[in-house]
C-alpha positions in Angstrom: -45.7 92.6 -151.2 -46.8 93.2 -154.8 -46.0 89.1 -155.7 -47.0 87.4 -152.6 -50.4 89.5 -153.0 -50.5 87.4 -156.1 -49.8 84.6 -155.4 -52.0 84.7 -152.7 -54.6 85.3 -154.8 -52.9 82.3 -157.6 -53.4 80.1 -155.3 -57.3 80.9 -154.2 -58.5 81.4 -158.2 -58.2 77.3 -158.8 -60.5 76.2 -155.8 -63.0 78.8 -156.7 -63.2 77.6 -159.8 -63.1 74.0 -159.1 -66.4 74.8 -156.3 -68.3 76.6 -158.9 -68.2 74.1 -161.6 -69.1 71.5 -159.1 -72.3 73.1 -158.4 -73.3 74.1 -161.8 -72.7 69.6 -162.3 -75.0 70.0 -159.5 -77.5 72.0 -160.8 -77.8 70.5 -163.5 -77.8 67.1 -162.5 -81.1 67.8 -160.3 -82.3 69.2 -163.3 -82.0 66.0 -165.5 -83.1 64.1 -162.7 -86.4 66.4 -162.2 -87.2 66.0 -165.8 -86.3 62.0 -165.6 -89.0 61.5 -162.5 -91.9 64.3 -164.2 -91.9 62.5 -167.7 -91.9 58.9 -165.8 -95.3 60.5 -163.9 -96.5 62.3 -166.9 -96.4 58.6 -168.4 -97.6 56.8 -165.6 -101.3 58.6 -166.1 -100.6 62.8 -166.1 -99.5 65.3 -164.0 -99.9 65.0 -159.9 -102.5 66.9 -158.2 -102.6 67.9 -155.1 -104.8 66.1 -152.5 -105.6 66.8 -149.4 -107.0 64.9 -146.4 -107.6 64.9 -142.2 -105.2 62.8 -140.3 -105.9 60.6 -137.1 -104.3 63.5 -134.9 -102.5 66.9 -135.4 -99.5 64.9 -134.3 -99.3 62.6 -137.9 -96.9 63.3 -140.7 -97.0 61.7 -144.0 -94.0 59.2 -144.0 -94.1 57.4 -147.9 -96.8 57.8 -150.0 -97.5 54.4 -152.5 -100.0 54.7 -154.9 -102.8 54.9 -153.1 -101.6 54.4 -150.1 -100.8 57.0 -147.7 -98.6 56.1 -144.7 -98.6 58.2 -141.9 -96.1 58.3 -138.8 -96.9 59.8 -135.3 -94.6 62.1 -133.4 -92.5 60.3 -131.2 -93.0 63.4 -128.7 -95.8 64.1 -126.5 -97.8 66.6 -128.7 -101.5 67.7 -128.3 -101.8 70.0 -131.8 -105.6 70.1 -133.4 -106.1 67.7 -136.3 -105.3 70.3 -139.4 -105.4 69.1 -142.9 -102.2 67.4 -144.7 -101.6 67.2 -148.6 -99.9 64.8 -150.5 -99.8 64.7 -154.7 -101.0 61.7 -155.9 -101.4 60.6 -159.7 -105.0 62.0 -161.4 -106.5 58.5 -161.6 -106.7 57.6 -158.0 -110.3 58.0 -156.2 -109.8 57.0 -153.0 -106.7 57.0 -150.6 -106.0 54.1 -148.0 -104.6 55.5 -144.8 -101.9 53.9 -142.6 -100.9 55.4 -139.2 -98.1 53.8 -137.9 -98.1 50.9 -140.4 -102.0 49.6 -139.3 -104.7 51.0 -141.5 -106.6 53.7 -140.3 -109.7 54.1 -142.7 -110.1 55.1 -146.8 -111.0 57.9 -147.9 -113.3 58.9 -151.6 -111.3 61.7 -152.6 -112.5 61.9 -157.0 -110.7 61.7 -159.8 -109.6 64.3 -161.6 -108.3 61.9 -164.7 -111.0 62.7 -167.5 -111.4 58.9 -168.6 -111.9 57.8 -165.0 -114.5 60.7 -164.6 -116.2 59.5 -167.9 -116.1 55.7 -166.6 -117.7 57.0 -162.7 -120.4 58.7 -164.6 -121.0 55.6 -167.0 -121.6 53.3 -164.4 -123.6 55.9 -162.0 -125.8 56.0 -165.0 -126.0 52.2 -165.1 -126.6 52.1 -161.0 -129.0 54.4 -161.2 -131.3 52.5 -163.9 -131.0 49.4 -162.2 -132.0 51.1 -158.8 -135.3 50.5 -157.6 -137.5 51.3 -154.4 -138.4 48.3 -152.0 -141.8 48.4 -151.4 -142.7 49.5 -148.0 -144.4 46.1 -146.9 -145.0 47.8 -143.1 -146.9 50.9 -144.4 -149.0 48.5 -146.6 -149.3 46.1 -144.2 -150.8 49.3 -141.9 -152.8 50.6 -144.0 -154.7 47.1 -144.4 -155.1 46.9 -140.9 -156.1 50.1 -140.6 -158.7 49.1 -143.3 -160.0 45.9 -141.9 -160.7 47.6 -138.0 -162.9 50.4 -140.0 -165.1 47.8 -142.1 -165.0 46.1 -138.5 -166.3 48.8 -136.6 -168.7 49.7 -139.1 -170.1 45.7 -139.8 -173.4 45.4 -139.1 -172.2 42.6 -136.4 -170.5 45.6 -134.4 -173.2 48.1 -134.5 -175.6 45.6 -133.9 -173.8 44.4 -130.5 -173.2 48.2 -129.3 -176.7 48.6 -130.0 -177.8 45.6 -127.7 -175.1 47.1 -125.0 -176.4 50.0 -124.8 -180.3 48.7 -124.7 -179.4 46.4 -121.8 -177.8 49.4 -120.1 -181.1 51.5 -120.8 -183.3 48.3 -119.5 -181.5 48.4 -116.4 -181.6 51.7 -115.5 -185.1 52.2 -116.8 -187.0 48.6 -117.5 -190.7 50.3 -118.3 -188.8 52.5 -120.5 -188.0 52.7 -124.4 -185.0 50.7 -124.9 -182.0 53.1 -125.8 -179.7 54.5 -123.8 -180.3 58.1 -125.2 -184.1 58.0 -125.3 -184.3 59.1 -121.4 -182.8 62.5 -122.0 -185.5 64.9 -121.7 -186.6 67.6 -123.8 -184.3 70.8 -123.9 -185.9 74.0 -122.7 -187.4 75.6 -125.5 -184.4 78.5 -125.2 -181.6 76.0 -125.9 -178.0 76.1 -124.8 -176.5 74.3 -127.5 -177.6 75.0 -130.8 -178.1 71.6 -133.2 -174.9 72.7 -135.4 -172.6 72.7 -132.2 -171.4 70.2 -130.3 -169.8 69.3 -126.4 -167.8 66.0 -126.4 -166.6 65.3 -123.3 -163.9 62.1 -123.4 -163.6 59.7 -120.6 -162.0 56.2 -119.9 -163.0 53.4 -117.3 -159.0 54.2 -116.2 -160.1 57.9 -114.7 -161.6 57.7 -110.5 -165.7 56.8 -110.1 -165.8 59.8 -108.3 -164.9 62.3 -111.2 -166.9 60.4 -113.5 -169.6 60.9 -111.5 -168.9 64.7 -110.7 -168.9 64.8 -114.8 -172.2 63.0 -115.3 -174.2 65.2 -112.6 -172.7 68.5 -114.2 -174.3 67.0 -117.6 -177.0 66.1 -116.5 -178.0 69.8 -115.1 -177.6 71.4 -118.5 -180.3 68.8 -120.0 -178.5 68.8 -123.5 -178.2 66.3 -126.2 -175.4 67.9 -127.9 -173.3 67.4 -125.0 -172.2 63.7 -125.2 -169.6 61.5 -123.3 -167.5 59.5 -125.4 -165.4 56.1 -124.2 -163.0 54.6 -126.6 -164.5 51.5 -126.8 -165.9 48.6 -124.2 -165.1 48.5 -121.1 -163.2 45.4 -120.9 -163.5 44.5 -124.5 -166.4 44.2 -127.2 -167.0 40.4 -126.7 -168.1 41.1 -122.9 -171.0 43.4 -122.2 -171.6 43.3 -118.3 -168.1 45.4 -117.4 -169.5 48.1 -119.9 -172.9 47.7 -118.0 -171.4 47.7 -114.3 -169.1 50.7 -115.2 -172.1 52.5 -117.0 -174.4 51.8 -114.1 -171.1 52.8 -111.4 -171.3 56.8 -112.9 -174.7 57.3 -114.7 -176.9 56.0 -111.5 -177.6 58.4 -109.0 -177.5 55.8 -106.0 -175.9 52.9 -107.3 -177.3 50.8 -104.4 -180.3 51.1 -106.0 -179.9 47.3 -107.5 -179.1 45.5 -104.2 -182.3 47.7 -102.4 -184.3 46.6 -105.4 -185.8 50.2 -105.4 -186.1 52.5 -108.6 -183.2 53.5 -109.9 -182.8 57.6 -111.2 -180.2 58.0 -113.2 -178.1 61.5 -114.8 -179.5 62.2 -118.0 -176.6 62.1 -120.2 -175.3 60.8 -123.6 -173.1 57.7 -123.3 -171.6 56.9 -126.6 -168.5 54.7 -127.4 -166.5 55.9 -130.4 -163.1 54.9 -131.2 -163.5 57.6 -134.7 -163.8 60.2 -132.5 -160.8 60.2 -130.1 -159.1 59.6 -133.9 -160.7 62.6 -135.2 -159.9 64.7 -132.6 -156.4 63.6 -131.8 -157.6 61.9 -128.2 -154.1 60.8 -126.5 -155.0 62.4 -123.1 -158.4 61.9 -120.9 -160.1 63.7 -119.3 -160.3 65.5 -122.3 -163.5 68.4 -123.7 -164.1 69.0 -127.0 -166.0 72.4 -128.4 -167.0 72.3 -131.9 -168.4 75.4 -133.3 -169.8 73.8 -136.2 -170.7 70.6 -137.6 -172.9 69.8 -140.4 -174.3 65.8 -140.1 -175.5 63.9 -143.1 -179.0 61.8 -142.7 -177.5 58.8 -142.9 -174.9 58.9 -140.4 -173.2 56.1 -139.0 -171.0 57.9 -136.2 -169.6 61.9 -135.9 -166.3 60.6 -135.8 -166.2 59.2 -139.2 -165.3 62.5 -142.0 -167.8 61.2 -144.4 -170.5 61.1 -141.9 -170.0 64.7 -140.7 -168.3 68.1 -141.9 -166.3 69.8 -139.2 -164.5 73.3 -139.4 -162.5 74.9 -136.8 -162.6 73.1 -133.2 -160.9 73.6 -129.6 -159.5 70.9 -127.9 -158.5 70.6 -123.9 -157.3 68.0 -121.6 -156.2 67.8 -118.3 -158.3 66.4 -114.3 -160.6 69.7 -114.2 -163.7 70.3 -113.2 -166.5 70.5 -116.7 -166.8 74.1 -115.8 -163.1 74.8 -115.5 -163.2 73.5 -118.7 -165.9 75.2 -120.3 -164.9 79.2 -118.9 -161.1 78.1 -120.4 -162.5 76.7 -123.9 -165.0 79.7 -123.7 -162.2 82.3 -123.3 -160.6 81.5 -126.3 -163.3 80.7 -128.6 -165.7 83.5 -127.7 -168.8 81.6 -127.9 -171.9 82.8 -126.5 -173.1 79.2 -126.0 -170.1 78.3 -123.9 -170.9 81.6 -122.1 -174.4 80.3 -121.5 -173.2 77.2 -120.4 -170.9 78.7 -117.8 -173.7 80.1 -116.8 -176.1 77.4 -116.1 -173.5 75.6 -114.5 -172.4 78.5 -112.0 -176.5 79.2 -111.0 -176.9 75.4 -110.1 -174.1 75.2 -107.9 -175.4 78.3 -106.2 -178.4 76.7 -106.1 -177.3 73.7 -104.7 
């Protein structure tokens, strides 16, 4: 028992020796070969680093990886995994990776460089980029602005004023032909109390697109409260500045009290109201929107003024704005709510006793 025991175990002793110094040749043949391919990358330009990147689909393994190429294959499965993130270790120098999916290029991607010479050489020629980089001029905003530039000296030219002028005095010589010859010089004296005092001002914006009728309901409500600081503003002529009869028809359409008048050849009455065209003001007041009323609080006007809608012509603080087809006293009571102004209230007021009245 004793010798067959032994022998037994004679005969297992060589193979166990045989498989462990096979796997120490092994060992240490992986080990040779480790340090072969890390000193052939150490040369080639440093250590790996790590790199990581977003693939097409969850679904994508990386495949080969070739310099800077990355090659990707899809599972042959049906799989519907969330993109996730993949890494591959790729020499220091390279920037940016080129990605393959299934052999056809799929996009490249910036990913740095952590190699210190290729940092230094990015950095030398940002520097260089960034002193040869310069700002295009903004011909449009130039262009704009001399635009802009050339309709203000327009409007303001003596030619312009001096043809609003003449529209407005062949207005007033229709409506009135025994009287002065301005629009404005018809309106009648304010009653010694005063609704509006000098420093405030009502601007009441209109257009030739808005219905006769309302215009006319505006005009008659305007007309009641016998105020000069209470003015209706158009944008500009009816029809364009180098034609005055539309701006005279649709004048003579709201601001007559019977438009048949003409044809009858009988005198004409018209609202006493202020008619003013003034493209500065819808500007000033941010106009986009008619009918639209206007309460300013306060306005100081130099001697020599030229228009209220021009800032060097006149100083304005805090203002309220409205819009939207009202009547003018709908208008007022809402403006007059949130402003608190006694004036407004008076207004109100006025307006609310001649409608009774009526």
């Amino acid at each position: 028992m004793r010798s067959r025991i032994f022998e037994q175990a004679g005969r297992g002793t060589p193979h166990s020796i045989l498989s462990r110094r096979g796997l120490l040749i092994m060992i240490l043949s992986l080990l040779l070969l480790a340090v072969f391919i890390f000193g052939w990358r150490s040369e080639a330009g440093g250590e790996a680093r790590a790199i990581e990147f977003e693939p097409q689909s969850g679904c994508d393994q990386i495949e080969a990886i070739e310099g800077e190429s990355i090659y990707l294959r899809s599972a042959s499965f049906e799989c519907d995994l969330a993109a996730g993130k993949l890494t591959a270790r790729l020499d220091p120098s390279v920037a940016v990776i080129r990605i393959y999916v299934n052999g056809k290029f799929w996009r490249a991607q910036y990913v740095g460089s952590s190699d210190p010479e290729s940092l230094r050489q990015s950095m030398n020629e940002a520097k260089i980029g960034a002193n040869r980089l310069t700002v295009p001029e903004n011909l449009t905003t130039r262009e704009m602005e001399e635009r802009a530039g050339r309709s203000v000296d327009s409007f303001r030219s003596d030619e312009t004023q001096d043809r609003i002028k003449r529209g407005q005095e062949a207005i007033g010589r229709r409506f009135h032909p025994d009287a002065s010859d301005s629009l404005n010089r018809e309106i009648p004296a304010r009653p010694p109390a005063g609704i509006l005092p000098s420093s405030e001002r009502i601007y009441l914006f209109i257009s030739s697109s808005l219905p006769q009728e309302t215009l006319r309901t505006y005009a008659a409500a305007l007309a009641r409260l016998h105020d000069p600081n209470i003015v209706m503003v158009l944008r500009g002529y009816v029809g364009g500045m180098k034609r005055s009869k539309p701006l005279q028809e649709f004048a003579m359409g709201i601001l007559l009290k019977n438009p048949d008048c003409l044809a009858h050849k009988t005198a004409c009455e018209r609202f006493s109201v202020r008619l003013e065209i003034d493209p500065n003001l819808f500007r000033r007041y941010n106009i986009h929107q008619v009918p639209a009323l206007v309460y300013v609080p306060s306005i100081r006007v130099s001697e020599d003024s030229g228009g209220e809608g021009l800032i060097e012509n006149a100083e304005v603080g805090t203002y309220y704005h409205i819009d939207g087809d009202a009547s003018f006293e709908f208008l007022i009571g809402q403006i007059q709510e949130k402003s608190g102004s006694g004036a407004l209230r008076r207004i109100a007021t006025a307006l609310q006793s001649e409608r009774i009245a009526e």
